[in-house]
C-alpha positions in Angstrom: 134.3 64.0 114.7 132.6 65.1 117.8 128.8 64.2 118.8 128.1 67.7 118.5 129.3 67.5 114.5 127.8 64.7 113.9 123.9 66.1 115.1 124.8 68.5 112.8 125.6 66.5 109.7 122.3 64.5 110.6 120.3 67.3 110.4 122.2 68.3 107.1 120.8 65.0 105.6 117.4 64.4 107.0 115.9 67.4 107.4 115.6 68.0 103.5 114.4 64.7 103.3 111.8 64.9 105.5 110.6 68.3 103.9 110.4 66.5 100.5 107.8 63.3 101.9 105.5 65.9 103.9 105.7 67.6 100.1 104.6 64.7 98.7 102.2 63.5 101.6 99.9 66.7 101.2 99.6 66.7 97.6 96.3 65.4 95.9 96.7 61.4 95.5 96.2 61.9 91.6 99.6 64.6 91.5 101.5 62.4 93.5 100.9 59.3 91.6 102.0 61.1 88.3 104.8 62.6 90.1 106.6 59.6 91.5 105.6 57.8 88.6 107.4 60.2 86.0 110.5 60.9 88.3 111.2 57.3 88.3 110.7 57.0 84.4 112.7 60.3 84.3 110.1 62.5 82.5 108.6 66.0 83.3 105.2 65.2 84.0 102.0 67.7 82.5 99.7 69.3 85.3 96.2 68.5 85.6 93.7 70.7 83.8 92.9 72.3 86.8 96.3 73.7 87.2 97.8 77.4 85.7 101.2 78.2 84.5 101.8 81.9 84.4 104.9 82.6 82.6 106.1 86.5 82.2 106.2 88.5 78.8 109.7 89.7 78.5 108.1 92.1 75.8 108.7 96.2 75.4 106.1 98.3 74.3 106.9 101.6 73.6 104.6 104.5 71.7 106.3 107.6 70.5 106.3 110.5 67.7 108.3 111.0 64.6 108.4 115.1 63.6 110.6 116.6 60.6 112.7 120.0 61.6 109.8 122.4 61.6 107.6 120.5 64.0 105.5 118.7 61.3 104.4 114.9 62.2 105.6 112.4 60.0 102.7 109.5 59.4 104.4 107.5 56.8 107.6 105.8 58.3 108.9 102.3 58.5 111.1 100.1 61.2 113.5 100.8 58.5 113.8 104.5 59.0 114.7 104.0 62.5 117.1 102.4 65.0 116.5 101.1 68.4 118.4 100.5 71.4 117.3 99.4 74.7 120.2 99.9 77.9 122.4 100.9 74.5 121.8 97.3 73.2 120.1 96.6 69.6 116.4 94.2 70.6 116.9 90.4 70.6 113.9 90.6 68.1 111.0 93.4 67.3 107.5 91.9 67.5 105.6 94.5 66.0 105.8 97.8 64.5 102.4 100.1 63.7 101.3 103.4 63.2 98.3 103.4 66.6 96.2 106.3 65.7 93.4 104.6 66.4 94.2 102.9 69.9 91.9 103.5 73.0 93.1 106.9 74.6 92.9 107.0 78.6 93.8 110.9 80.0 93.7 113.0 82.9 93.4 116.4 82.5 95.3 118.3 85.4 93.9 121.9 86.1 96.0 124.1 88.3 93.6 126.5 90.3 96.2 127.9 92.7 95.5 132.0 93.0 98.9 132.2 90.1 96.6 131.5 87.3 93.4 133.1 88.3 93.2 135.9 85.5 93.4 133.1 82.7 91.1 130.4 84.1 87.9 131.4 82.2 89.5 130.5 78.8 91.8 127.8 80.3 88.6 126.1 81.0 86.7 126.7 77.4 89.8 126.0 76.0 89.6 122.1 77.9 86.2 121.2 77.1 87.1 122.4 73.3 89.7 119.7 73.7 87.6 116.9 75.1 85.2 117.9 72.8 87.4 117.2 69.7 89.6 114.0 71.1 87.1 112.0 72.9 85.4 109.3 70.7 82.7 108.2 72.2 82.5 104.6 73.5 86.0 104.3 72.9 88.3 106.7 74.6 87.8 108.0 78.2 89.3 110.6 80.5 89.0 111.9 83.8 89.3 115.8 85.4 91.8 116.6 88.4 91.9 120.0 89.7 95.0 121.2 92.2 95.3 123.6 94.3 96.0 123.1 97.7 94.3 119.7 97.2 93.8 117.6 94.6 90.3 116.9 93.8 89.0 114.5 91.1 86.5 116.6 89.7 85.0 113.2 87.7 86.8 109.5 87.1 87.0 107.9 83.9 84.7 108.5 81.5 83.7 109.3 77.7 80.7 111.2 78.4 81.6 114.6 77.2 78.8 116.4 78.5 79.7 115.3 82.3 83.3 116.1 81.7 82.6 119.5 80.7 80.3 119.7 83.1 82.8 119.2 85.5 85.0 121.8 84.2 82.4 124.1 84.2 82.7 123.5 88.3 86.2 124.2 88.8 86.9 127.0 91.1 90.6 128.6 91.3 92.4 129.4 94.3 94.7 128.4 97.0 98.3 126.9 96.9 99.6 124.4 94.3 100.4 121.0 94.9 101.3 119.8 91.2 104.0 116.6 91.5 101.0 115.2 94.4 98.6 115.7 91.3 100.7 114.1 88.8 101.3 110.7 91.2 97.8 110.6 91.6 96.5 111.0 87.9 99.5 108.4 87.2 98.3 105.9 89.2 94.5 106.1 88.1 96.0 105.8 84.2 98.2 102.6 84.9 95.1 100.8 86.2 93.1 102.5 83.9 90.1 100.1 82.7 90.3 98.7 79.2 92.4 96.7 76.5 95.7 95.9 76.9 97.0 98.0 74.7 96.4 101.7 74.7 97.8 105.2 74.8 98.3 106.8 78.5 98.5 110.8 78.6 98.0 113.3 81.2 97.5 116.9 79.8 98.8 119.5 82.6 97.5 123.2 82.8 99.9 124.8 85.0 103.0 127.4 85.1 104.6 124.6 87.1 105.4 126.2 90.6 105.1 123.9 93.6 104.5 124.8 96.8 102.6 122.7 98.7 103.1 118.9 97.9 104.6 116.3 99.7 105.5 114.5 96.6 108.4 115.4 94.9 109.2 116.1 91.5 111.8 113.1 91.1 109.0 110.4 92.3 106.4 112.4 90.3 108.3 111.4 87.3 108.9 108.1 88.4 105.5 107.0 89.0 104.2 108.4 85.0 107.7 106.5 83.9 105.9 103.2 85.9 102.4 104.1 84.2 104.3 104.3 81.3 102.2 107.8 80.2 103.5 110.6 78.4 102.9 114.2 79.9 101.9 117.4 77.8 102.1 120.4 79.9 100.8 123.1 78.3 102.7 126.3 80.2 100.3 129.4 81.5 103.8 131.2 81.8 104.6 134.7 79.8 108.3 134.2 78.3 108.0 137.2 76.4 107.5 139.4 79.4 109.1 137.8 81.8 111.6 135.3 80.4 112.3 131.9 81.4 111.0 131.7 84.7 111.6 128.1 87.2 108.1 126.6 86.8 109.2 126.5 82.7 112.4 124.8 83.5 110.0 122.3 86.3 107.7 121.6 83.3 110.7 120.6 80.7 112.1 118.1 83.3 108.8 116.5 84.1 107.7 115.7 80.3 110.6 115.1 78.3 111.5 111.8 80.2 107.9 110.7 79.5 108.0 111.3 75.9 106.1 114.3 75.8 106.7 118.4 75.8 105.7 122.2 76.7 103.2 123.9 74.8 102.8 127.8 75.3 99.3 128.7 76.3 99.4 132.2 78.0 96.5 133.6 75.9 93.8 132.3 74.1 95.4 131.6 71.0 97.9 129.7 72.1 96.0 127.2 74.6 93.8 126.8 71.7 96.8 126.1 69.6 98.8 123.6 72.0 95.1 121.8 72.6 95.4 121.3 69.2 99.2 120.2 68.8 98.8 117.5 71.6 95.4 116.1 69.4 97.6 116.0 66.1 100.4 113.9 68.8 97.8 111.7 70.1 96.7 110.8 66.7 100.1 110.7 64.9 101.5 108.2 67.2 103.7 104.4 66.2 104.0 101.7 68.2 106.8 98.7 68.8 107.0 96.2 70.8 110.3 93.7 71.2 112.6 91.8 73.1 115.5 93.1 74.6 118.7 91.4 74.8 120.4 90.3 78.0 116.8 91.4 79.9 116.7 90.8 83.5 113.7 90.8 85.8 115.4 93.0 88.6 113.7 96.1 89.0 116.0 98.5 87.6 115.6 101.3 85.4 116.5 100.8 81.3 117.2 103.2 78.7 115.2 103.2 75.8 116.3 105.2 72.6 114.7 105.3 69.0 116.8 107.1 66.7 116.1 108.0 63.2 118.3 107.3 60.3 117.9 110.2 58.8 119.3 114.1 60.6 116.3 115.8 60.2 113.5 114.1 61.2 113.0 113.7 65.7 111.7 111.0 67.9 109.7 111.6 71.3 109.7 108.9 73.6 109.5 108.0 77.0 113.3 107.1 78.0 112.7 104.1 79.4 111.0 101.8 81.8 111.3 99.5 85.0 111.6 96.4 84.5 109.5 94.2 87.0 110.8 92.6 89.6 110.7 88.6 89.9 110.1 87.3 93.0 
């Protein structure tokens, strides 16, 4: 073997060695005693008191919907009525299953007040504060007020004070581009560090037609980012189909709230703003909860599939479609 080899092959040995007694040397006196006194019984040794162990939750938590064929939420159904697959897998074990109408509520409500919906803002705005009005419990739930255009402006943060909210709504002024997927990034991040329990229900309401024009977000990592918040999206659409047909900001809104769990609500006129304010308040209060395990889970970062399916034809399930999983360091 040469010299040169045999440096090497030192190094190899001692080096790893030497790492392990400057370990040991710049612990507390206390933790080292323990330690080399338990590695020579052969033990795993407790920490002190003063030390933390922070272990991670491998648990799911998912909120969704259950409707019948005509639209109508269903309120009475059991884990037995459904079945659920995460990445096309059945749950190691389920850890809880509940009916969360009364869970804290955290929204955003998303105005668009680009020049495109000018003619319908009056009501669009009425029709807002009605909803707050009627969803908020005091002390309990909170919400904050975006406006976009071509800015987004938080009109007010978080809060359950219904008379500042609609105050704020009252301010709103329309014009100007549309920068809608930069809107729905933002209001996503406020509602995944949204203050409050640990377990609550995430929405952001959108009042739009769903044309674009000015973000620098786009609609892919709009979606993403209310995927990571894990908050379902009701877009209630300013758009005429009878009119006009199906135009692209319908087919934008579609693909931005069914992956979230949520939907499209008409609401060109009066009638029918007032109506879809009043669908996404029966959705928000006819909501279940589950929470479980999934099988062969693994903290990497990628994206899983999430599907609850009922056992009977007729009835539908809105969810999100899946999550992130976090990634261990």
């Amino acid at each position: 073997m040469s010299f040169l080899a045999r440096v090497r092959v030192f190094a190899l040995v001692v080096c790893p060695l030497v790492l392990a007694i400057m370990t040991l040397a710049q612990a507390p006196p206390p933790v080292m005693e323990t330690l080399l006194s338990n590695a020579n019984a052969g033990t795993v040794p407790a920490l002190p008191a003063s030390e933390t162990i922070r272990a991670r939750v491998d648990e799911v938590n998912v909120v969704f919907t259950v409707s019948d064929a005509s639209g109508k939420f269903i309120s009475h159904i059991s884990l037995d009525d459904l079945h659920v697959l995460d990445n096309r897998s059945a749950p190691e074990r389920i850890s809880y299953f509940q009916q969360q109408s009364d869970l804290p509520l955290r929204v955003g409500v998303l105005v668009d007040l680009s020049n495109s919906i000018t003619e319908r803002f009056a009501y669009e705005k009425k029709a807002a504060i009605a909803f707050l009005q009627k969803v908020l419990r005091p002390q309990v739930d909170q919400a904050f007020l975006v406006g976009f255009g071509s800015r987004v402006i938080l009109y007010h943060d978080f809060s359950s004070d219904i008379g500042a909210l609609s105050n704020a709504v009252r301010e709103m002024r329309a014009g100007g581009d549309t920068q809608l997927y930069d809107a729905i990034h933002f209001a996503s991040a406020k509602l995944g560090s949204a203050p409050g329990p640990a377990s609550m229900r995430r929405a952001i309401i959108l009042i739009t037609d769903g044309e674009d024009t000015r973000s620098k977000t786009i609609m892919y990592d709009a979606i993403q980012s209310a995927l990571h918040a894990e908050t379902v999206i009701f877009a209630l659409s300013s758009n005429d189909l009878a009119s006009y047909g199906y135009p692209h900001g319908e087919a934008v809104l579609e693909l931005i709230t069914r992956p979230t769990g949520g939907g499209v609500l008409p609401a060109h006129s009066k009638s029918e703003i007032a109506r879809a304010f009043d669908r996404v308040n029966e959705a928000l209060r006819n909501q279940y909860a589950i929470g479980y395990k999934p099988a062969d889970f693994k903290p990497d970062g990628n994206f899983r599939t999430i599907q609850i399916v009922p056992r009977q034809n007729k009835l539908r399930v809105q969810c999100r479609r899946g999550y992130f999983t976090p990634r261990e360091e």
